[in-house]
C-alpha positions as CSV (number, residue, x, y, z in Angstrom):
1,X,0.0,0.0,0.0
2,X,1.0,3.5,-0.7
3,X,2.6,5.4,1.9
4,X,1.1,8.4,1.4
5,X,-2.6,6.9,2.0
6,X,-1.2,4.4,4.7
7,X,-0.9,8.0,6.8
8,X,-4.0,9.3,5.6
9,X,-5.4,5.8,7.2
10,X,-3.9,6.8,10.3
11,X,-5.5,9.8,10.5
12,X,-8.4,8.6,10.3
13,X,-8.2,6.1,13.0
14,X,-6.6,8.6,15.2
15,X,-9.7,11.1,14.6
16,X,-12.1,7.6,15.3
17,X,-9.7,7.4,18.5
18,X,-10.2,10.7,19.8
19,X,-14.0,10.9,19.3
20,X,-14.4,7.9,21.3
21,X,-12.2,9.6,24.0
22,X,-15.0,12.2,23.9
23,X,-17.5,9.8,25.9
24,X,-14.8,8.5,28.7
25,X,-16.6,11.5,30.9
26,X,-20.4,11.6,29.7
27,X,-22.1,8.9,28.5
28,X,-22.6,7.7,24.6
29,X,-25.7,9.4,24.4
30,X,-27.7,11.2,22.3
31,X,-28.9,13.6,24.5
32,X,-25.5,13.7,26.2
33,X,-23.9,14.6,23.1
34,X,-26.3,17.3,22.1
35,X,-26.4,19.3,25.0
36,X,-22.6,19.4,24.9
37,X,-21.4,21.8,22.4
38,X,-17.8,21.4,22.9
39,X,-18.1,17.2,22.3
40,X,-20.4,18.4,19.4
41,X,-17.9,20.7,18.1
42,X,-14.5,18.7,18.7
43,X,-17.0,15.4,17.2
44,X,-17.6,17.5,13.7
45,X,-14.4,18.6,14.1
46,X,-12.9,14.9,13.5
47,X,-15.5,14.2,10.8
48,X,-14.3,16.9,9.0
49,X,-10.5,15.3,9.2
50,X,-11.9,11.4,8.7
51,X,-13.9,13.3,5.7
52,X,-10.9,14.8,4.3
53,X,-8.4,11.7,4.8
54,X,-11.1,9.5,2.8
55,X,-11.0,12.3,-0.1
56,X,-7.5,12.1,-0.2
57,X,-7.7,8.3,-0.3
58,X,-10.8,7.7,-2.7
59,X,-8.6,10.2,-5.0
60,X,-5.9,8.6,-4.9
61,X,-7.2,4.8,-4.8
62,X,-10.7,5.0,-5.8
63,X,-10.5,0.8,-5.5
64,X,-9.9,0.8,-2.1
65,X,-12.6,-0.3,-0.2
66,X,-14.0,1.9,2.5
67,X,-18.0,1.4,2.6
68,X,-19.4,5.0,2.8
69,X,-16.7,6.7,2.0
70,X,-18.2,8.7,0.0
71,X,-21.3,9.5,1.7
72,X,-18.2,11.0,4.5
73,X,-17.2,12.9,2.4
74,X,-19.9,14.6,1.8
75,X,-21.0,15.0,5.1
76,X,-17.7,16.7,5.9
77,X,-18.7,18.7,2.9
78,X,-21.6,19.8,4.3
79,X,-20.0,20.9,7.6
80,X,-17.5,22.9,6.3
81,X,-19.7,24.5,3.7
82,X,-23.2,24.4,5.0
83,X,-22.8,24.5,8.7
84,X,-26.2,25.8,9.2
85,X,-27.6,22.9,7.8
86,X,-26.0,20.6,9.8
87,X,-28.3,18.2,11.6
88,X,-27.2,17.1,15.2
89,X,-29.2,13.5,14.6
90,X,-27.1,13.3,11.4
91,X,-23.9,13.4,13.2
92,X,-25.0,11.3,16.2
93,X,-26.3,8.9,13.6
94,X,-22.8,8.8,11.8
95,X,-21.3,8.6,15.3
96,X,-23.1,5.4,16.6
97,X,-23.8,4.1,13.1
98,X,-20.7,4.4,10.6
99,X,-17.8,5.4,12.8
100,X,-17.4,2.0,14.2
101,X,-17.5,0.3,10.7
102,X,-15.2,2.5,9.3
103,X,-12.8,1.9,12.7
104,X,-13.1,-2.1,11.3
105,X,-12.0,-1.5,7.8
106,X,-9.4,1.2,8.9
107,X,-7.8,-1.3,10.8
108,X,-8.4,-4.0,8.7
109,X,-6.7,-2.0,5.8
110,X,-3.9,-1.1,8.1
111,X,-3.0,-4.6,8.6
112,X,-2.5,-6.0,5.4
């Protein structure tokens, strides 16, 4: 595997890493996590790098396979560019839903 996108793998995982260090103090909870702006802020804030690591890495190896990638990418997208529009059940969803399938495959690809 290419070096370059070996690092952007890492980044990922470290930004999955660091949002699950969000919930060592408050429980991983919905309502927890939206009446905590900074957790809300430092979570969308690690989307936006995991969104930004899979561009990099779809770019560059569009055959790697990463379900969702995509769909990532846009929500980073979306963050960065349309941060009024940004849905807190979105996130959470991506959070509780995607995060922990994309920490399988990151770690999966990581160990070839």
């Amino acid at each position: 595997m290419d070096n370059e996108i070996k690092v952007w793998l890492y980044d990922v995982l470290n930004a999955i890493m660091e949002i699950d260090s969000f919930f060592i103090d408050i429980p991983k909870e919905f309502s927890s996590y939206k009446n905590d702006l900074r957790t809300k802020r430092a979570v969308e804030r690690n989307i936006e790098i995991i969104g930004e690591a899979l561009s990099r890495i779809i770019s560059k190896d569009p055959d790697l396979d990463i379900s969702n990638a995509r769909k990532i990418v846009d929500t980073r997208n979306r963050i960065i560019h349309g941060y009024d529009s940004v849905s807190d059940e979105i996130i959470w969803g991506i959070v509780v839903n995607h995060i922990p399938i994309l920490y399988t495959e990151i770690k999966d690809l990581l160990e070839e």
